[in-house]
ZADO-1210 file (C-alpha; in nm, 4 decimals, padded with zeros to 6 digits):
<atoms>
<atom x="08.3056" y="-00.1752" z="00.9615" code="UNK" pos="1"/>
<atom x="08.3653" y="-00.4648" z="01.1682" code="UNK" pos="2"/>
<atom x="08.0513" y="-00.6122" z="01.4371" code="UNK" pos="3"/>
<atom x="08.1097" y="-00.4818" z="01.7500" code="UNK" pos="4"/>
<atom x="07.9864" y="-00.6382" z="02.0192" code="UNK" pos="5"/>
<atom x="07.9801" y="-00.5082" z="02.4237" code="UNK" pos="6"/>
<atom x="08.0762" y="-00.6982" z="02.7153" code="UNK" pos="7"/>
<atom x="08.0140" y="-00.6118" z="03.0784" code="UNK" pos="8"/>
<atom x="08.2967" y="-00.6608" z="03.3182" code="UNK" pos="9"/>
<atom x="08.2385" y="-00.6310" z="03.6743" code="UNK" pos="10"/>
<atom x="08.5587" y="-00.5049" z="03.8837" code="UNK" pos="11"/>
<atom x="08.7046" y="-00.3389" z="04.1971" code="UNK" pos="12"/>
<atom x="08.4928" y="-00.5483" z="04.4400" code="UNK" pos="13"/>
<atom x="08.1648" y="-00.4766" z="04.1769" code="UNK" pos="14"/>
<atom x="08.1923" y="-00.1252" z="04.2388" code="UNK" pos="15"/>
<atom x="08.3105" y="-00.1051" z="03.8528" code="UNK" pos="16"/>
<atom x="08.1477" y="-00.2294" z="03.5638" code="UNK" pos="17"/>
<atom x="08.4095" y="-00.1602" z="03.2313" code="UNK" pos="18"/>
<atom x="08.2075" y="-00.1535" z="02.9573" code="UNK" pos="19"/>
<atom x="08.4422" y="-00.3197" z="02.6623" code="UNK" pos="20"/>
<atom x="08.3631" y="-00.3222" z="02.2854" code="UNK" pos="21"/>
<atom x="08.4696" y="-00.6382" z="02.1085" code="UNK" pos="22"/>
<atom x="08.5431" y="-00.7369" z="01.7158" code="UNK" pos="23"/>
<atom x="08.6973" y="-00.9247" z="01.5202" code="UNK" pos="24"/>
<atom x="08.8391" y="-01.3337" z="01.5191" code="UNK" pos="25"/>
<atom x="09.1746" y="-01.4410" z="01.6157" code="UNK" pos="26"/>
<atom x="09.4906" y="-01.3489" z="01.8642" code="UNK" pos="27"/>
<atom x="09.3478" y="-01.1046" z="02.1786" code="UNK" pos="28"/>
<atom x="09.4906" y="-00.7586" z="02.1712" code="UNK" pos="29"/>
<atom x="09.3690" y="-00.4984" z="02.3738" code="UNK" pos="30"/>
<atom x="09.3128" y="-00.1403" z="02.2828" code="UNK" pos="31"/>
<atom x="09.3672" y="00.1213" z="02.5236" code="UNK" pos="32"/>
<atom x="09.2445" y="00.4605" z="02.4105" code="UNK" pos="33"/>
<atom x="09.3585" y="00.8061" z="02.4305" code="UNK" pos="34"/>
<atom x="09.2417" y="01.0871" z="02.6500" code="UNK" pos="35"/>
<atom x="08.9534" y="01.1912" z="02.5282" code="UNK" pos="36"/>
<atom x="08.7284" y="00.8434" z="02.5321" code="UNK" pos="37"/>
<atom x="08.6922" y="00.5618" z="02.3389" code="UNK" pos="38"/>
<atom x="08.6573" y="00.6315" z="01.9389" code="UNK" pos="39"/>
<atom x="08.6648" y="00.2472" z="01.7275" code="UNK" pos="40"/>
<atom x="08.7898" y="00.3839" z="01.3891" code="UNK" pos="41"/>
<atom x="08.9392" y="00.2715" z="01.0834" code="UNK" pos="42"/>
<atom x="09.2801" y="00.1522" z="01.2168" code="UNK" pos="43"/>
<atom x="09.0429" y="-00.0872" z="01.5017" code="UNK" pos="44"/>
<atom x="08.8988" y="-00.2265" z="01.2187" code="UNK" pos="45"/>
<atom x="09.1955" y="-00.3187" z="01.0249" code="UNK" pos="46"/>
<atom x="09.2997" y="-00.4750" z="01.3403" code="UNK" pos="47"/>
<atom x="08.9946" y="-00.6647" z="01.3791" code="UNK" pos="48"/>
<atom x="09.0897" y="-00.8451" z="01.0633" code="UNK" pos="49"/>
<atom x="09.3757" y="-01.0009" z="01.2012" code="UNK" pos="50"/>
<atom x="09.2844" y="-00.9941" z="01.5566" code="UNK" pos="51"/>
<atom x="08.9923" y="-01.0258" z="01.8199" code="UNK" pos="52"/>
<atom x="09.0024" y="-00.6548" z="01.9424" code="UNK" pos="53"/>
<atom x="08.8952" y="-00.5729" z="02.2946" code="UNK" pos="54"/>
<atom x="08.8540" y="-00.2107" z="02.4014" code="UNK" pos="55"/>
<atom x="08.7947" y="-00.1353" z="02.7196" code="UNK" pos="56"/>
<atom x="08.6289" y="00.2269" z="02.8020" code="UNK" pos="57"/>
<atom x="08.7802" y="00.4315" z="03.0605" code="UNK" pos="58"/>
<atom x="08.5467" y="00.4401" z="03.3585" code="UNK" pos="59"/>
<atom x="08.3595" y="00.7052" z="03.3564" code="UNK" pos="60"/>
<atom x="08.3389" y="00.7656" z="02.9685" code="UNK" pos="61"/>
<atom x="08.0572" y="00.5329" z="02.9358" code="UNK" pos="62"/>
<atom x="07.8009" y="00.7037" z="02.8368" code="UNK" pos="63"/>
<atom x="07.5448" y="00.5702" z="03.0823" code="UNK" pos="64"/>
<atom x="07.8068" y="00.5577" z="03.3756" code="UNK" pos="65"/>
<atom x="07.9795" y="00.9019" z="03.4274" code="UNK" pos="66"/>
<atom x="08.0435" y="00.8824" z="03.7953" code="UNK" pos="67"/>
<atom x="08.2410" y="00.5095" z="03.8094" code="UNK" pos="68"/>
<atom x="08.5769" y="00.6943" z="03.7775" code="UNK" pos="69"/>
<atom x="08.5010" y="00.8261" z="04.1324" code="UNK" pos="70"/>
<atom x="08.5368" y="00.4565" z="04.2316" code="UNK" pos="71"/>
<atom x="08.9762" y="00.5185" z="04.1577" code="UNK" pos="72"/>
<atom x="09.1677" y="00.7500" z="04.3801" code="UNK" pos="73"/>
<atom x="09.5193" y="00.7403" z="04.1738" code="UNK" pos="74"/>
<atom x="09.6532" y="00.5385" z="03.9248" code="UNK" pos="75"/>
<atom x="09.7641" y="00.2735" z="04.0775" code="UNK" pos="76"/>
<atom x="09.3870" y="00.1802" z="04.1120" code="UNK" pos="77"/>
<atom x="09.3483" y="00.1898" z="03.7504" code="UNK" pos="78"/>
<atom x="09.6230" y="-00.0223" z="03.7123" code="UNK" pos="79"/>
<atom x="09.4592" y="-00.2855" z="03.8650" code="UNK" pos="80"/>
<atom x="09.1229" y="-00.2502" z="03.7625" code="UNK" pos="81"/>
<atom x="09.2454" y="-00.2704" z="03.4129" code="UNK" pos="82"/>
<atom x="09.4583" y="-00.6331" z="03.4800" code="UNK" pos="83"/>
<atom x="09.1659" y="-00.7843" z="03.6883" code="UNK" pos="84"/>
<atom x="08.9322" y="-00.6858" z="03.3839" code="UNK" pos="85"/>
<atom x="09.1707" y="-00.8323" z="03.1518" code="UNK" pos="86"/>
<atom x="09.2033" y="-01.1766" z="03.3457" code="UNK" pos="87"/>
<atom x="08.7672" y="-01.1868" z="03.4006" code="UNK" pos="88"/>
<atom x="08.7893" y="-01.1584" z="03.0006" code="UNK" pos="89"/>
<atom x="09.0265" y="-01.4678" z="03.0043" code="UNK" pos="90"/>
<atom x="09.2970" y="-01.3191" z="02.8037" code="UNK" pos="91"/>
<atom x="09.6435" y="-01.5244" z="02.7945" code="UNK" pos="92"/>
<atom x="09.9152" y="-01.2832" z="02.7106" code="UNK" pos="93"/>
<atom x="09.6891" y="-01.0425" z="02.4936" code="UNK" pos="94"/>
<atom x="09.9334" y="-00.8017" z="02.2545" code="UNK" pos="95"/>
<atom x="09.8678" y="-00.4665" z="02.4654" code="UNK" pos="96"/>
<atom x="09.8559" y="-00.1432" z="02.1822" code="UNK" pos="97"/>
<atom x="09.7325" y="00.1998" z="02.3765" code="UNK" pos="98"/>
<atom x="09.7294" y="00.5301" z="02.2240" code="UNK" pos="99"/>
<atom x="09.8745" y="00.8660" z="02.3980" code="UNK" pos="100"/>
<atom x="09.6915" y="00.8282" z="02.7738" code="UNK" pos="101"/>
<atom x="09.6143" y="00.4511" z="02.6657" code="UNK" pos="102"/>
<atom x="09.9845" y="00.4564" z="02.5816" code="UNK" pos="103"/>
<atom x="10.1003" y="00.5387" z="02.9269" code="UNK" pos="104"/>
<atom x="09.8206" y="00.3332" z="03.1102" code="UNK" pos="105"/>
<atom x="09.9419" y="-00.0325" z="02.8265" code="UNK" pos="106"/>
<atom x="10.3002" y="00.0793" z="02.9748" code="UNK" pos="107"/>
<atom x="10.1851" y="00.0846" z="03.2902" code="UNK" pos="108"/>
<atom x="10.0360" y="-00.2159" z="03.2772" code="UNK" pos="109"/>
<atom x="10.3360" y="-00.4030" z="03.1360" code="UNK" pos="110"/>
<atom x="10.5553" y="-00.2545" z="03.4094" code="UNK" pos="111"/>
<atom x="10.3716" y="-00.4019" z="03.6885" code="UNK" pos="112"/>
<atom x="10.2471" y="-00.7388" z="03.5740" code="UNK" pos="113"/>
<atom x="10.5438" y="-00.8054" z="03.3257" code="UNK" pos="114"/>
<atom x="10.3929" y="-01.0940" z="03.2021" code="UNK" pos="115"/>
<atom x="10.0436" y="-01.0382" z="03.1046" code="UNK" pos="116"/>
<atom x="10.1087" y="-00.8877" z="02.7395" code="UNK" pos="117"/>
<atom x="10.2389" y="-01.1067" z="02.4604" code="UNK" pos="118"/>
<atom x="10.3924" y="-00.7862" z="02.3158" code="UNK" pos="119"/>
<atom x="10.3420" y="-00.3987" z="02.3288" code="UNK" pos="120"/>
<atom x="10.2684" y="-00.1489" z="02.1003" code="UNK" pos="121"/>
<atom x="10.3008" y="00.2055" z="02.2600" code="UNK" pos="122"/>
<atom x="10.1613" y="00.5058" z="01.9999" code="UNK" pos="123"/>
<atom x="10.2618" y="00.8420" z="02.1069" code="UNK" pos="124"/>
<atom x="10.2302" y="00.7904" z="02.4913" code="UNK" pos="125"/>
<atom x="10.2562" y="01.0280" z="02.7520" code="UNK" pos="126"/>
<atom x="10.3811" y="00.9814" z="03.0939" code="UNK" pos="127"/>
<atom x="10.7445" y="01.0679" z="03.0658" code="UNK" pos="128"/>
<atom x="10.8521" y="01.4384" z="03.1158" code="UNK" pos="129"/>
<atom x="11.1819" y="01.6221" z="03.0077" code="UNK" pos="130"/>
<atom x="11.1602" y="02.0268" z="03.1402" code="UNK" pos="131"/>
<atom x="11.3324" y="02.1347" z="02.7628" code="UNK" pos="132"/>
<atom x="11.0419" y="01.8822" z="02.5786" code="UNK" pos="133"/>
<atom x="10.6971" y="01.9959" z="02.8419" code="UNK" pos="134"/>
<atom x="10.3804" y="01.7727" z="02.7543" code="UNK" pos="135"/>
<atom x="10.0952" y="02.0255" z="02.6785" code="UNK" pos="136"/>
<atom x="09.8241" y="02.0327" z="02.8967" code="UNK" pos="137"/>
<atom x="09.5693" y="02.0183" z="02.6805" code="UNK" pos="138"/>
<atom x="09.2696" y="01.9802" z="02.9216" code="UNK" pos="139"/>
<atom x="09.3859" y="02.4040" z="02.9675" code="UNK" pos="140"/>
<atom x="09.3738" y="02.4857" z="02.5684" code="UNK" pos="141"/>
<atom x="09.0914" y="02.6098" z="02.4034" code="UNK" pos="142"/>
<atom x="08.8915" y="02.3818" z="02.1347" code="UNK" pos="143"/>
<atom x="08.9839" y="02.5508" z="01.8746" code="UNK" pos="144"/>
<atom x="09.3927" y="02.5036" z="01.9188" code="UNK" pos="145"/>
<atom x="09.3050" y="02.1222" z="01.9722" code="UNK" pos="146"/>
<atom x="09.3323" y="02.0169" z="01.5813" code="UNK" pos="147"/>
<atom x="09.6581" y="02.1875" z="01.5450" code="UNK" pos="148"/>
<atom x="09.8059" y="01.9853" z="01.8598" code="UNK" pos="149"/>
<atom x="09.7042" y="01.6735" z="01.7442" code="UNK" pos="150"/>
<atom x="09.7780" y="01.6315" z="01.3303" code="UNK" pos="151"/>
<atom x="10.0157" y="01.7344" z="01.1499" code="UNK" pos="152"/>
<atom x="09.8108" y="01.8604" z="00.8738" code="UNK" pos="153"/>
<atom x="09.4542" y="01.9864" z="01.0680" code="UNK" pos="154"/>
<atom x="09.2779" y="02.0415" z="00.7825" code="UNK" pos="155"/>
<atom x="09.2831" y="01.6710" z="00.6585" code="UNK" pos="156"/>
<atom x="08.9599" y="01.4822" z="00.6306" code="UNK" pos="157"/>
<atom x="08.9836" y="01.2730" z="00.9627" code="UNK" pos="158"/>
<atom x="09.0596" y="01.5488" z="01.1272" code="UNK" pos="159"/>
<atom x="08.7688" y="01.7062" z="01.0462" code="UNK" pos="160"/>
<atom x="08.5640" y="01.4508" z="01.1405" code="UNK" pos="161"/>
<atom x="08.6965" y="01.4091" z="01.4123" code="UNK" pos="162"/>
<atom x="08.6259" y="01.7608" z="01.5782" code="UNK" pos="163"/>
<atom x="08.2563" y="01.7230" z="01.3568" code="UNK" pos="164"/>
<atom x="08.0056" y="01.8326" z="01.5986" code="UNK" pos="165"/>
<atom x="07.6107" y="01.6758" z="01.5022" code="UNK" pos="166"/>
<atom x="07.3987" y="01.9359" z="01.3729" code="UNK" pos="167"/>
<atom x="07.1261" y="01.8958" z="01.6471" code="UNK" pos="168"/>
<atom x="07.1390" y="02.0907" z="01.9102" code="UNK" pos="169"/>
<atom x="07.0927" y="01.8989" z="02.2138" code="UNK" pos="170"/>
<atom x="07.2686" y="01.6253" z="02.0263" code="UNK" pos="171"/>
<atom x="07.5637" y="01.8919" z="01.9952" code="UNK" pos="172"/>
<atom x="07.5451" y="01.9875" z="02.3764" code="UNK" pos="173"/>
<atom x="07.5788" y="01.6320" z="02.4878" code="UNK" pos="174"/>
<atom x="07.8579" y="01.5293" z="02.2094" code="UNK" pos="175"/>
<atom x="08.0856" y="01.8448" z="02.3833" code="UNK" pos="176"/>
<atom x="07.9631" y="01.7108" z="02.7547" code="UNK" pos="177"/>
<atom x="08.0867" y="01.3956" z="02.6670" code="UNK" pos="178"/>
<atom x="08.4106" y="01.5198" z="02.5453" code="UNK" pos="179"/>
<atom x="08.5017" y="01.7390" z="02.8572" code="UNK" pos="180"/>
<atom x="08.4353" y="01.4916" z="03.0721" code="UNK" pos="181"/>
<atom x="08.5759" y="01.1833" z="02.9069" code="UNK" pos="182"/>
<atom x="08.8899" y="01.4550" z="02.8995" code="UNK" pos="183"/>
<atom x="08.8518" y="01.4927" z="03.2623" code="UNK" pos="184"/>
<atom x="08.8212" y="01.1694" z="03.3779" code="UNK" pos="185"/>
<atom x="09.1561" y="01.0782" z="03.2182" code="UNK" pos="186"/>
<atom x="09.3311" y="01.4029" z="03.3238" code="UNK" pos="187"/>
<atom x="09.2573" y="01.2741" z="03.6892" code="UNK" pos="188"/>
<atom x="09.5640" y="01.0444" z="03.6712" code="UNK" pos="189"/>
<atom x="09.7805" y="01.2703" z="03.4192" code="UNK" pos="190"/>
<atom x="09.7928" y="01.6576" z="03.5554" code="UNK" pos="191"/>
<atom x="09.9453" y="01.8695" z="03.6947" code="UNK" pos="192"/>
<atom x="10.2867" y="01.6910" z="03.5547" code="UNK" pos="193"/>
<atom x="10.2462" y="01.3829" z="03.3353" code="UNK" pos="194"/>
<atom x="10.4710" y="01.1907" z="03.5246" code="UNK" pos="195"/>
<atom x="10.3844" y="00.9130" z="03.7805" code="UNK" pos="196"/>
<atom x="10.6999" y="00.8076" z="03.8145" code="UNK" pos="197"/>
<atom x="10.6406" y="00.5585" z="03.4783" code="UNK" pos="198"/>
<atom x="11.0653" y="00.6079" z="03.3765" code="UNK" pos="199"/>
<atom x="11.1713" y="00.4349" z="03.7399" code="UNK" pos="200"/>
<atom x="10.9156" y="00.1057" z="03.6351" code="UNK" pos="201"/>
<atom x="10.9717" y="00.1084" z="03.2452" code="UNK" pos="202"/>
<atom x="11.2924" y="-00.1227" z="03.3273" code="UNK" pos="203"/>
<atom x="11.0421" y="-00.4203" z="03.4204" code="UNK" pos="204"/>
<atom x="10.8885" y="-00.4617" z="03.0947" code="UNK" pos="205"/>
<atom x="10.9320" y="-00.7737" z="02.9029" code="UNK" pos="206"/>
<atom x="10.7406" y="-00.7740" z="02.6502" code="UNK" pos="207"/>
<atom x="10.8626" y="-00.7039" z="02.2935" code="UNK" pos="208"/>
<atom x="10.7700" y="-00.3493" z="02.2405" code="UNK" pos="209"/>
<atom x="10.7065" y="-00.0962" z="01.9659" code="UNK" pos="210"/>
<atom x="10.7296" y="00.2755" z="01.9954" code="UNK" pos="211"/>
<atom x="10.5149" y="00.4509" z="01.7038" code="UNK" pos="212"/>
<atom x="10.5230" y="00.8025" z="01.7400" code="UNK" pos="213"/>
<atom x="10.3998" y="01.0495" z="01.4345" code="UNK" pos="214"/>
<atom x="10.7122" y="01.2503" z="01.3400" code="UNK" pos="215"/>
<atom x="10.5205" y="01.5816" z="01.3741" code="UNK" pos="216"/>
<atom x="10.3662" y="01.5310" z="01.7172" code="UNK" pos="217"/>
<atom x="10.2804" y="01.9031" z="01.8770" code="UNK" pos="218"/>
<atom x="10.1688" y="01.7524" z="02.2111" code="UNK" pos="219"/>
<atom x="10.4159" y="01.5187" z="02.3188" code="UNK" pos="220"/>
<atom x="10.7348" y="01.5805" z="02.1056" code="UNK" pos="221"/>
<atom x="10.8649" y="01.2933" z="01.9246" code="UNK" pos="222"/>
<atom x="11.1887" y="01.3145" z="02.1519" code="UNK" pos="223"/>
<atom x="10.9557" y="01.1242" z="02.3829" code="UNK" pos="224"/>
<atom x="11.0169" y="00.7918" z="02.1597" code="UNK" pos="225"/>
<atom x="11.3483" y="00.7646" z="02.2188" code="UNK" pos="226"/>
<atom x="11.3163" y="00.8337" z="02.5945" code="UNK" pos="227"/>
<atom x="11.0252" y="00.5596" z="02.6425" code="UNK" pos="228"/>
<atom x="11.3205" y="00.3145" z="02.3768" code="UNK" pos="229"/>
<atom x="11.6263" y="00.4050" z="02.6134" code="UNK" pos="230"/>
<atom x="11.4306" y="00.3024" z="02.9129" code="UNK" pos="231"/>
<atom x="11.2409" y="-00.0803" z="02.7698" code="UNK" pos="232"/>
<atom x="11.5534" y="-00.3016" z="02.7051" code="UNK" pos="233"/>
<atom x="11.5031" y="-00.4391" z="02.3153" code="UNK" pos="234"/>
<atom x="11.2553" y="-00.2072" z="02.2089" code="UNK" pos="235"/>
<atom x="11.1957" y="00.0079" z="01.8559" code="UNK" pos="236"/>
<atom x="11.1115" y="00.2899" z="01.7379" code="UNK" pos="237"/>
<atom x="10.8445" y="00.3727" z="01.4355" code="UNK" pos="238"/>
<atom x="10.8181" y="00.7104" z="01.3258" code="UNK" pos="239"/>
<atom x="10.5312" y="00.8294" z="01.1122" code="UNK" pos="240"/>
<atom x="10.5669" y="01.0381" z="00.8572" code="UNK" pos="241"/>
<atom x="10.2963" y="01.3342" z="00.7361" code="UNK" pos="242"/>
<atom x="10.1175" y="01.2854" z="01.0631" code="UNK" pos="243"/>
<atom x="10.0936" y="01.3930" z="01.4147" code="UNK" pos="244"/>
<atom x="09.9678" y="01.3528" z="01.7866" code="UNK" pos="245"/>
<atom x="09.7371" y="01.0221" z="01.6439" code="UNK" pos="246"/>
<atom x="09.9441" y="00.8419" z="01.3047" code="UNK" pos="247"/>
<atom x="09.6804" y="00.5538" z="01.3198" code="UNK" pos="248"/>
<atom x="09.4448" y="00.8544" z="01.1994" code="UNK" pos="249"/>
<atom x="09.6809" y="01.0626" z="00.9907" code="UNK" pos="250"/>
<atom x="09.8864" y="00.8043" z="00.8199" code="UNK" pos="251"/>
<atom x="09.6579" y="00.4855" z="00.8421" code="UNK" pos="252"/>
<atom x="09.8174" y="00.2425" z="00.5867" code="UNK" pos="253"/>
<atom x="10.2205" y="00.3259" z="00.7658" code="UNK" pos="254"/>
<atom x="10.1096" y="00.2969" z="01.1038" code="UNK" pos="255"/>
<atom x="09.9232" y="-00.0191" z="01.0494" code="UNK" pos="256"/>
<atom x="10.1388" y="-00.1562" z="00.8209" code="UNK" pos="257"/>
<atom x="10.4124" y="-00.1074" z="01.1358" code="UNK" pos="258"/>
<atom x="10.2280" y="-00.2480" z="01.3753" code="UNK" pos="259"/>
<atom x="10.1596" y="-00.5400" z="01.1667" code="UNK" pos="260"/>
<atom x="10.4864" y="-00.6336" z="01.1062" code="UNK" pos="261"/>
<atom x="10.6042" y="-00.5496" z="01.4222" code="UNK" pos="262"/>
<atom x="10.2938" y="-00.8262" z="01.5483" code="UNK" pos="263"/>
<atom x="10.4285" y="-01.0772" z="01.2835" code="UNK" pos="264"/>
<atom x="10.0550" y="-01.0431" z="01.1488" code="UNK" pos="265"/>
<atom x="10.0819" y="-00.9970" z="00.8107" code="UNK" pos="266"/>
<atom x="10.0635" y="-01.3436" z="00.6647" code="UNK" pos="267"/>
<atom x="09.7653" y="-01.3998" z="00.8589" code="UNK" pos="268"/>
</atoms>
């Protein structure tokens, strides 16, 4: 497992302070994560042997700073919290790779300040919305119908770990805190309809860009990849085979081996 290290980044006028994990030598790339909080895991540190990886947690989901996200009324505040932290952390045109909610928020961010990533790597995002194709709502499902959602195959090993609880009790209690509100901090900027009006902006991104989406996705159907493609001149599509809502889990060695070649970092 790669040395991660945490950096403090003050934003919004100091009323913010993203807490960002760091690893790895090399190339910047930031890693934006999904909706329910930051996880570093086997595909971050394959990354962090090519690249210096810089993960910024979502405000709120720091442990020991639940009530920042109050700081951001919509997501146009996140937006550019997110681009001032980037440019405080002195990144020149870092490759920009976010997964599902981090998806949306990396597109986001390469909408509005067209310039800022090198290239973009979008995996399963959400954001878009097509009435015959509905994004689930999964901050309304039960826990238990979560694994299904999100792999392809829920009984695999990382998805069991995933959805591992610790065997302590109050350790278990805050573990499931954490997750609900890590899920409702994100959902802030998401529900009711997971459209912000992303498919009017995705026209401004310049960035080379790679659309990964596992070919068995339950919660945002893969139909989404070719409506985020149609809409970012240039761009390509991935699909993942044997693996769902998060490939980089489900199908480590084809998503990364993707996203690699799609980053020109192979030989490196």
């Amino acid at each position: 497992m790669s040395s991660i290290q945490y950096v403090q980044v003050k934003a919004w006028s100091d009323r913010i302070t993203l807490r960002v994990r760091v690893a790895g030598q090399g190339p910047a790339l930031v890693y934006l994560h999904s909706a329910a909080g930051p996880l570093w895991d086997d595909f971050l540190d394959r990354l962090a042997e090519h690249y210096t990886v810089y993960a910024p947690e979502f405000p709120g989901t720091t442990p020991d700073d639940p009530y920042a996200v109050k700081h951001l009324d919509d997501l146009h505040d996140v937006v550019l919290v997110y681009e001032e932290v980037i440019r405080k952390l002195g990144l020149e045109r870092p490759v920009l790779l976010g997964q599902s909610f981090g998806g949306m928020l990396a597109a986001e961010l390469a909408s509005v300040f067209p310039q800022l990533p090198s290239r973009l790597v979008l995996c399963n995002a959400i954001g878009l919305w097509r009435d015959d194709a509905p994004v689930v709502n999964w901050n309304e499902l039960p826990a238990q119908q979560m694994p299904a959602l999100l792999f392809h195959d829920p009984s695999c090993a990382v998805a069991r770990k995933m959805f591992e609880l610790p065997e302590d009790l109050d350790a278990r209690v805050t573990a499931m805190a954490a997750g609900v509100w890590a899920l409702g901090c994100t959902g802030k900027f998401v529900w009711p309809i997971a459209d912000r009006g992303l498919r009017k902006r995705l026209h401004r991104i310049e960035a080379p860009t790679l659309i990964v989406w596992g070919e068995h996705d339950r919660l945002v159907a893969p139909v989404y990849a070719d409506e985020f493609a149609s809409a970012i001149c240039g761009s390509q599509v991935c699909s993942i085979a044997a693996a769902g809502h998060i490939p980089q889990m489900e199908n480590l060695e084809a998503t990364l081996a993707a996203t690699l070649d799609f980053l020109g970092a192979k030989g490196r």
